[in-house]
C-alpha positions as CSV (number, residue, x, y, z in Angstrom):
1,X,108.5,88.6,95.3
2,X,107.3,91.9,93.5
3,X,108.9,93.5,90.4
4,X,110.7,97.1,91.3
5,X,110.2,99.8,88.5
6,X,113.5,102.6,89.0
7,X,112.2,105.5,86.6
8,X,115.3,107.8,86.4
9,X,117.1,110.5,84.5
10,X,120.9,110.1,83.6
11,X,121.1,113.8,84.1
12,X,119.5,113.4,87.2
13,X,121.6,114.4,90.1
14,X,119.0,112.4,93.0
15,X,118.9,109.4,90.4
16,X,122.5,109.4,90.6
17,X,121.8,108.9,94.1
18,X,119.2,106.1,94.2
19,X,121.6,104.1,92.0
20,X,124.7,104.6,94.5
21,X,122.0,103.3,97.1
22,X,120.8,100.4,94.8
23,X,124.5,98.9,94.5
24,X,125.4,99.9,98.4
25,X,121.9,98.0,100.0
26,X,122.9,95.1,96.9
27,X,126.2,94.8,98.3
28,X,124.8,94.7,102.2
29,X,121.8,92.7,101.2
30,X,122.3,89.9,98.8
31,X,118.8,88.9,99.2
32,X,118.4,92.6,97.6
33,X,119.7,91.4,94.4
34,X,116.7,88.6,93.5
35,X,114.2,91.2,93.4
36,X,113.0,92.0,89.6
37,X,114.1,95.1,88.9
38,X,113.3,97.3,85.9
39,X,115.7,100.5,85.3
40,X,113.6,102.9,83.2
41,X,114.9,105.7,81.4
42,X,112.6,108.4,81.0
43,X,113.9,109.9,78.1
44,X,114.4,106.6,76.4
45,X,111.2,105.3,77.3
46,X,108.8,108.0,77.3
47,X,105.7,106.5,76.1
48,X,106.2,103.8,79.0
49,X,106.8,106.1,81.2
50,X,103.8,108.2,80.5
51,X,101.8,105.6,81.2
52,X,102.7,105.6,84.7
53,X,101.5,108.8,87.4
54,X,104.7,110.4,88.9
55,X,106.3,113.8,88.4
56,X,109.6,113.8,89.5
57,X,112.6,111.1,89.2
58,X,113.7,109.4,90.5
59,X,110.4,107.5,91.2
60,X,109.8,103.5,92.2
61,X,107.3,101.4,91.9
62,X,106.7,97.8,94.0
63,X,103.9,95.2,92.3
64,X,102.6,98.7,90.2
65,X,102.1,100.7,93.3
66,X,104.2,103.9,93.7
67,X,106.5,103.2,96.6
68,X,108.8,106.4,96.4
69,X,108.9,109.6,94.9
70,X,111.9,112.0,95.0
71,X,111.4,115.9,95.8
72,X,113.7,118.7,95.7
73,X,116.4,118.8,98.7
74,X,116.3,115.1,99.6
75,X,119.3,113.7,101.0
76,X,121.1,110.5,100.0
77,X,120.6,109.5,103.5
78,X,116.6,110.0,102.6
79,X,117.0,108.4,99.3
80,X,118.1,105.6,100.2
81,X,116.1,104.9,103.4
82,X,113.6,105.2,100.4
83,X,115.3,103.0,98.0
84,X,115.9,100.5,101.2
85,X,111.7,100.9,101.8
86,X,110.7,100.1,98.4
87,X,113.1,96.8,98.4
88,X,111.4,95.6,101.9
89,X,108.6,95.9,99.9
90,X,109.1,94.2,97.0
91,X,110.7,91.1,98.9
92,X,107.5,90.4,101.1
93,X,105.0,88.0,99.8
């Protein structure tokens, strides 16, 4: 199993949205909830984070590679096929 980095926002209106994914799939999925996942604020974390090559949040990452980044208009729907991708992911082997 890989670790999951979430970089979000809390002012974030699509973080707010990968989050509501993360406890929906978490709820449908319990295999979901094993995965190592780190939550990374930004704003709290910004030297962390600027150590990493995204733009926009929210952005994941599975095993260090950038599995997902969100752009303007996205859909929940979207986001959380996204979010749903990135956990696949990080469960394989």
């Amino acid at each position: 199993m890989k670790e999951m980095l979430l970089f979000y926002r809390d002012d974030c209106g699509y973080c707010h949205k990968a989050h509501r994914a993360l406890a929906e799939l978490f709820e449908e999925e319990p295999a979901y909830r094993a995965v190592p996942l780190r939550l990374v604020d930004e704003v709290k974390e910004a030297a962390y984070a600027d150590t990493f090559d995204y733009y926009a949040v929210p952005t994941i990452y599975v095993d260090g590679k950038k599995r997902f980044e969100a752009h303007i208009g996205m859909s929940y729907e979207a986001i959380r096929a996204e979010v749903k991708a990135a956990l696949d992911a990080a469960l394989k082997d």
